[in-house]
Phi, psi and omega in degrees: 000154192239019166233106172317098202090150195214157146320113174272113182261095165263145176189156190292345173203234235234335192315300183303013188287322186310294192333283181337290193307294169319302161349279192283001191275309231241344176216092192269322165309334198270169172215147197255159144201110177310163146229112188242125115333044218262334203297321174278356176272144011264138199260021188290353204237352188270179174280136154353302177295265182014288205281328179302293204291341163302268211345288149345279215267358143297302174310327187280324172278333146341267182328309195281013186225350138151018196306138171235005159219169167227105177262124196254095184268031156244120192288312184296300200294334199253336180276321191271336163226031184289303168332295183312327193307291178311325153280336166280358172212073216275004189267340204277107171294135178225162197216124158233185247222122146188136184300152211267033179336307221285319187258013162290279183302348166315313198229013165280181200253314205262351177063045174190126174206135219244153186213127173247137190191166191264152206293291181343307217295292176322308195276003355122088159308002112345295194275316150340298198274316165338297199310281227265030166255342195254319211306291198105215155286356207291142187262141184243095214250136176270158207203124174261144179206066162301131168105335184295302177322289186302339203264323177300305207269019164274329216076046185214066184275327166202102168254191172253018156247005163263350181257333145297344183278295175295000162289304166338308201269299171317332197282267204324340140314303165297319144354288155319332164088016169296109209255014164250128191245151185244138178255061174313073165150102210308339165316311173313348162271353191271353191243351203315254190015277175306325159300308191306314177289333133001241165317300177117195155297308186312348172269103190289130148258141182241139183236109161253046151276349167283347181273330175272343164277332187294321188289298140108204184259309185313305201277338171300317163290351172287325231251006178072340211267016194260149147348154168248153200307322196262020176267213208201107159302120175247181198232105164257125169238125200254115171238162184255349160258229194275115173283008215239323167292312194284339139003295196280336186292311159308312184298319179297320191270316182257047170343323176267009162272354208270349174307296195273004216239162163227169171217112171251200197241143156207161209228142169281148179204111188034058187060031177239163177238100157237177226262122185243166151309000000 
């Protein structure tokens, strides 16, 4: 690393990858360490709890390998444990997830706007408290979409049973009249393509990872912790399932990392994360 200290990143699999790419495009300078969490995806299905205690043994292994932020490049992991983190580790800066309700209700039209997210994500006090600090009049309609996570993290980025699934999960929304779409679940940009032919022109899709790579770049720089200008970001990736598949997943969604990149192993062991085969 060419910096003391890196951005530390996580989401239970390849989703939080949307994140990452924003990240390193806008602080090119910065060095990275990815975490994917495949042993456990998807984390849209688990209990709260559950997910706080990954979120936990993910963080201690960040932090123990030299992390000076924790950015949680998961919209489920930041509703069930950001609060938490951030109070179990209160010296620590963290950047989370949260959907992009506020410029959703900014810029529609039809005064209807849809969120798509894991059942988890919805159920959060996080999303809650968005609607009722942004919405307004705004009618603000939520969409559950099973089966999207797993198809991403398959590699299945625009097949015709993925474009059925989102058709599924999409027509009642459009239905419905939304002209702003949220992408509540860092997987979901990877599928952008296939929502947009989906939805059509009449449908705004919103990504907030360019808002979450910005913020940041902002707390680092508050924080005295950004990189200097004239280094080389370089990047480590970690996964808790098969390195050898998530390898191939990075080379596919992120071609231009693949240069820069290392990718290792690491195995849960009585709810700690150490370093695997």
């Amino acid at each position: 690393m060419s910096d003391p200290g890196f951005i530390g990143v996580f989401d239970s699999g390849v989703g939080g990858l949307s994140v990452w790419r924003e990240i390193v495009c806008l602080l090119p300078h910065e060095d990275t360490l990815y975490l994917a969490d495949q042993a456990h995806v998807p984390y849209g299905f688990r209990a709260l709890n559950e997910v706080r205690e990954f979120s936990e043994g993910i963080t201690r292994f960040l932090l123990g390998q030299g992390a000076k932020i924790i950015v949680v490049a998961c919209n489920t992991a930041s509703a069930a444990a950001l609060h938490y983190l951030r109070r179990t580790f209160p010296n620590v800066p963290f950047v989370g997830m949260e959907p992009a309700i506020k410029p959703a209700v900014e810029r529609t039209r039809s005064g209807v706007v849809g969120v798509i997210a894991t059942q988890a994500t919805f159920q959060g006090e996080l999303f809650a408290s968005l609607v009722a600090r942004y919405a307004g009049d705004v009618r603000v309609l939520t969409q559950v979409c099973p089966g999207l996570v797993e198809a991403v993290e398959a590699g299945a980025l625009d097949t015709s049973e993925t474009e059925a699934l989102l058709r599924e999960c999409l027509t009642p929304l459009i239905e419905a009249g939304v002209d702003q779409l949220v992408l509540g679940c860092t997987h979901y940009p990877f599928l952008r393509p296939v929502i947009e032919r989906v939805v059509r022109a009449r449908v705004a899709v919103i990504d907030p990872a360019p808002a979450v790579a910005r913020q940041t770049g902002r707390v680092l720089a508050q924080q005295g912790l950004a990189a200097k200008h004239s280094s080389v970001g370089h990047h480590i990736f970690y996964t808790s399932g098969d390195a050898a598949a998530f390898a191939a997943m990075v080379e596919r969604l992120l071609p231009l990392a693949r240069a820069n990149a290392q990718v290792r192993a690491v195995r849960w062991r009585v709810g700690r994360l150490e370093p695997g085969e």
